[in-house]
C-alpha positions as CSV (number, residue, x, y, z in Angstrom):
1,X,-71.8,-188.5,40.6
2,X,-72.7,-188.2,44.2
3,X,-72.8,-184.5,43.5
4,X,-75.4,-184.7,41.2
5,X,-77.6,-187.0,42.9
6,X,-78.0,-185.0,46.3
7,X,-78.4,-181.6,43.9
8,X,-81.2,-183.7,41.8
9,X,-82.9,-185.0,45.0
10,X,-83.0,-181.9,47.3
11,X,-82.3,-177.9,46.4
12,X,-82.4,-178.1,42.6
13,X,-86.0,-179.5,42.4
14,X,-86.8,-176.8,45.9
15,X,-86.6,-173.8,43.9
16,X,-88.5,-175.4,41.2
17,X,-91.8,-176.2,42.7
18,X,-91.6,-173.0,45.2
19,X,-91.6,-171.0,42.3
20,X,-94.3,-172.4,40.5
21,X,-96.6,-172.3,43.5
22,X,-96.3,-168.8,45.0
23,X,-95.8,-166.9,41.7
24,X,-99.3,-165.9,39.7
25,X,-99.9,-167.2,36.2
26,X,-99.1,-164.7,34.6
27,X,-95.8,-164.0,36.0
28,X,-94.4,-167.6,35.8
29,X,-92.6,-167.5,32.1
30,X,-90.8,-164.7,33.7
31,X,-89.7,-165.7,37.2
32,X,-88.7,-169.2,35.7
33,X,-86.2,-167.7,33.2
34,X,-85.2,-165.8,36.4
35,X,-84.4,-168.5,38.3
36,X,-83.5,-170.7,35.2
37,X,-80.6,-167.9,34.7
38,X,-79.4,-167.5,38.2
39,X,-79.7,-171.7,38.9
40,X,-77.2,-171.9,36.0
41,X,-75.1,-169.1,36.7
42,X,-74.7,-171.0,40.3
43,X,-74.4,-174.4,38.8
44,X,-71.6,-173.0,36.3
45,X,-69.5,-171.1,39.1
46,X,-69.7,-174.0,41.3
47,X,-68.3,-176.1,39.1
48,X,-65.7,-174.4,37.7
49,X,-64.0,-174.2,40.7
50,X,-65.2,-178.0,42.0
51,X,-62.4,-180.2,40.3
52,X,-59.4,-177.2,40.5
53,X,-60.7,-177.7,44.9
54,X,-60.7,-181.7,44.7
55,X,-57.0,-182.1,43.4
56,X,-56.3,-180.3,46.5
57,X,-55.5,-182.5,49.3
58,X,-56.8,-179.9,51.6
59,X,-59.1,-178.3,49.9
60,X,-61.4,-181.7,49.8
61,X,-62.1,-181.1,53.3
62,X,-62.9,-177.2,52.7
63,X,-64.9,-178.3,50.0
64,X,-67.1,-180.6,51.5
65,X,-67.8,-177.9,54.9
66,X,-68.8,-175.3,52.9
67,X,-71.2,-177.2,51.3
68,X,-72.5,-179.0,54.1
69,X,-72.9,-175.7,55.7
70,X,-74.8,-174.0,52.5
71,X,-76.9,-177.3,52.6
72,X,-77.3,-176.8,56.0
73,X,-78.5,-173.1,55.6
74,X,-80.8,-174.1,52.7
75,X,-82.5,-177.1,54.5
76,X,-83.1,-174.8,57.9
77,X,-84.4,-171.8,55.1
78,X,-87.2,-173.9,53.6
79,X,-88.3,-175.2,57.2
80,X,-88.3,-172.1,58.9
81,X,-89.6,-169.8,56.2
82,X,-91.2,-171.8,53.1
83,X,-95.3,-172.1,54.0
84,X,-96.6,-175.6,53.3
85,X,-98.2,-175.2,49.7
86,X,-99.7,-178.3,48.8
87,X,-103.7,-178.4,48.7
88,X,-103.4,-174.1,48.0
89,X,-104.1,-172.0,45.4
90,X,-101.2,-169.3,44.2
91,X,-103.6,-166.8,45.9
92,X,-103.6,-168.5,49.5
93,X,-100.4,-168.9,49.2
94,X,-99.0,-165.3,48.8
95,X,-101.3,-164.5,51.1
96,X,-99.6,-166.4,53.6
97,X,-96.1,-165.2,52.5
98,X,-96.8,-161.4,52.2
99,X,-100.2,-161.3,54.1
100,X,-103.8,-160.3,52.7
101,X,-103.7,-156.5,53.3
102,X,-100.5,-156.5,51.6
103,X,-101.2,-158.3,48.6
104,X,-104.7,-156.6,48.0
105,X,-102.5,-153.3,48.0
106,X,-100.2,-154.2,45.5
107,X,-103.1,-155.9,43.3
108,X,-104.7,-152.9,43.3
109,X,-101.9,-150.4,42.7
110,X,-100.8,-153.1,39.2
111,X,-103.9,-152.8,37.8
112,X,-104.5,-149.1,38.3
113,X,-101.2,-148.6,36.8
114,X,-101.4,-151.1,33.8
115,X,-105.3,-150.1,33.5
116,X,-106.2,-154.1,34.6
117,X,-109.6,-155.0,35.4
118,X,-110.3,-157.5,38.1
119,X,-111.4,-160.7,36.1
120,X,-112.6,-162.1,39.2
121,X,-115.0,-159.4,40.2
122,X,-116.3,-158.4,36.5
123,X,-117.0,-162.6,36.4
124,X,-118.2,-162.8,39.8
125,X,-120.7,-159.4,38.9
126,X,-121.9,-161.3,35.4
127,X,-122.2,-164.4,37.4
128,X,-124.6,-163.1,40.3
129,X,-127.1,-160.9,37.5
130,X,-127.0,-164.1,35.4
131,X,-128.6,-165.9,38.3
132,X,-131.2,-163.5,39.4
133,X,-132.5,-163.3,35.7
134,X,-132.3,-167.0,36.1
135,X,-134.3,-167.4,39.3
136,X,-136.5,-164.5,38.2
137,X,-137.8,-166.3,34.8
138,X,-137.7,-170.1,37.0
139,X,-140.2,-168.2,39.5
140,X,-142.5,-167.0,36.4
141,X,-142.8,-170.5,35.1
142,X,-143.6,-172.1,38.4
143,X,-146.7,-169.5,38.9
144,X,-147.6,-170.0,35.2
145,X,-147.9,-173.9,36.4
C-alpha cells in the first residue's frame, strides 16, 4: 500500500503531465499510448518480481536500495533536465528543450515531407489583408463624414 501511494504521488503522475506539455497536439494520442504501453510494461515487471523479492529476508533490503536509488535517479532527472512548464505553450516549451533553430528545422522538413501548410502563417497572412481592407474602408467613411 505504501508502494502505491509514493508511485501515485511522485513518478507515475511525472511522466503524465511532461508528456502532455512538451508534445504538440497532434502528436499527443500517440505518445500517450507510448508511454501508456511502456508505464505498464514497467508497472507489470516490477511487480511480478516485488512479492517473489519480499519473502526474501534479504532481498527486502535489496529491494528497497534499488528503488531508492531509481527514485533517486528519477527525482535528480526531472531537476536537472525537465524545463519548468507551467505558464508555457507546447511551442515554448520545445523550444527550450531542443532549441528554436532546431525545432524550426524539423517543422519545416515534416511539412515539406507530408505536404503540410503552416496554419499559423496562412492565418496570420488572411489575418493582416483582413485588416488593411478593414482600415482601408474605416478611412473612406471617416473622409465621407
Amino acid at each position: 500500500m505504501i508502494y502505491l501511494l509514493a508511485i501515485s504521488i511522485g513518478l507515475s503522475n511525472t511522466i503524465w503531465g511532461i508528456t502532455s506539455e512538451i508534445t504538440p497536439s497532434y502528436l499527443l494520442s500517440q505518445m500517450t499510448g507510448v508511454i501508456a504501453f511502456f508505464g505498464w510494461l514497467v508497472n507489470f515487471a516490477l511487480n511480478s518480481v516485488f512479492l517473489t523479492i519480499l519473502n526474501d529476508k534479504d532481498g527486502r533490503w535489496i529491494l528497497f536500495i534499488c528503488l531508492s536509488i531509481v527514485a533517486l535517479f528519477a527525482w535528480l532527472f526531472v531537476f536537472f533536465f525537465v524545463p519548468e512548464t507551467m505558464g508555457k505553450t507546447v511551442k515554448e516549451n520545445l523550444e527550450e528543450l531542443i532549441g528554436q533553430e532546431k525545432l524550426r528545422e524539423k517543422r519545416r522538413e515534416l511539412r515539406k515531407k507530408y505536404g503540410i501548410k503552416d496554419a499559423f502563417a496562412h492565418t496570420k497572412v488572411e489575418v493582416i489583408q483582413e485588416d488593411v481592407k478593414f482600415k482601408a474602408t474605416y478611412t473612406k467613411f471617416q473622409a465621407q463624414y
